[in-house]
N, C-alpha and C positions, 0 to 999 in steps of 0.2 A: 313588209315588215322584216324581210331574211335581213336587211342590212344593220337591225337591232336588236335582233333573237338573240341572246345567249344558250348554246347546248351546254344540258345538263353538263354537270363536269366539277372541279375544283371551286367555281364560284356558285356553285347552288347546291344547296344538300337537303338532299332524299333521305325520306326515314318510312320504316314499316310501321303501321297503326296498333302493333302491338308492341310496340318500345315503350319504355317507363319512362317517365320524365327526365329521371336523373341524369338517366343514358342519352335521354337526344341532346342535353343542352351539355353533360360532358363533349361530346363526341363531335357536338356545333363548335364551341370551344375549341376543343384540340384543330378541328378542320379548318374554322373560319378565323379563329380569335375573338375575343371580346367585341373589341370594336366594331366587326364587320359583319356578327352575327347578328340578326334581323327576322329573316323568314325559312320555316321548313315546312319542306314541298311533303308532304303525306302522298305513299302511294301504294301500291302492293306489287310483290315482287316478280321481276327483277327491280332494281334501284340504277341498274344503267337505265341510257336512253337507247331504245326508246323503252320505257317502264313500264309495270303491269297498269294497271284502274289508278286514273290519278282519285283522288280522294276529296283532298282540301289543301290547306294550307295550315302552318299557325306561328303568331308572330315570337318571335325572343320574348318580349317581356309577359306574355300571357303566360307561356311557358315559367319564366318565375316563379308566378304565382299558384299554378298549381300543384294539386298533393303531391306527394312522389310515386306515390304509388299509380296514379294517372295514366292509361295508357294515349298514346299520341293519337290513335283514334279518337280518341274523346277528348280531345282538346282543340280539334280543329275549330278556326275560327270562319272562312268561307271556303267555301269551292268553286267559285268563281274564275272562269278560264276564257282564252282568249286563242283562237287557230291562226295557224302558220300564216294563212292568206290573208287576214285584216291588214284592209291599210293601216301606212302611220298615222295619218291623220283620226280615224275610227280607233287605235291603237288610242290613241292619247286622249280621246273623249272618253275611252269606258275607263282607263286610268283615272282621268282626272272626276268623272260621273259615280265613281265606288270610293275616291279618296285614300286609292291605293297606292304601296309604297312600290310595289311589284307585284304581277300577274302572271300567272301558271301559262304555259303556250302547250297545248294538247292538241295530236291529230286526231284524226276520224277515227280512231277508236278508244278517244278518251285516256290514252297513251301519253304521260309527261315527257316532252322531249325540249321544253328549254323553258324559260322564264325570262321577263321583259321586267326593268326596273326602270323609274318615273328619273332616275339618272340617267339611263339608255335613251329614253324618248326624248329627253332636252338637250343630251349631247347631238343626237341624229338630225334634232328640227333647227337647232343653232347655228350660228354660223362656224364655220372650224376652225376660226383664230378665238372665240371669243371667249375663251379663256385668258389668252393675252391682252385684252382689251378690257379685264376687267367687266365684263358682261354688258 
């Protein structure tokens, strides 16, 4: 799976479960942009990798929807996670088996240190023209 882990970094954002809502989706915004904002990784701090206690997860548009007043603890939607050592092939069953867009990658002490997106897993299993090929 090392060959389609992304480490925590500029394409994944960490938030503390005591953040208000307004703050995580401003600060998702500002970091990701609209467009490319999706999932935040909930954990306790530190927010580098490797991270304190992952937490959960929760997607942009849930975040929408709730109060402002919300903290990111309480909005998490799974904590569902995946170790550095899964295959790809076990990789893309628990993706495709939870209907996940992305999965949290934690070591052995429950530690967020990167996250796996169902775009990572079909670039890795495809072949590497086939972009050019029109799929």
């Amino acid at each position: 799976m090392d060959a389609v882990r992304r480490e925590l970094g500029d394409e994944l954002v960490g938030r503390r479960p005591v953040a208000v809502v307004p703050v995580v989706i401003e600060r998702l915004i500002a970091e990701r942009g609209i467009t490319a904002a999706a999932q935040v990784y909930v954990c306790e701090p530190p927010l580098v990798t490797p991270t304190g206690r992952y937490l959960g997860s929760i997607g942009f548009q849930r975040l929408l929807r709730r109060p402002p007043a919300a903290l990111a603890g309480e909005c998490i939607e799974t904590s569902v996670f995946v170790r550095p050592e899964l295959t790809e092939r076990e990789l893309a069953a628990r993706i495709a088996a939870y209907n996940m867009v992305s999965v949290a990658v934690c070591d052995e002490n429950g530690r967020l240190v990167g996250a796996v997106t169902v775009d990572d897993v079909l670039d890795h299993l495809l072949p590497a023209d086939w972009r050019k090929t029109g799929g």
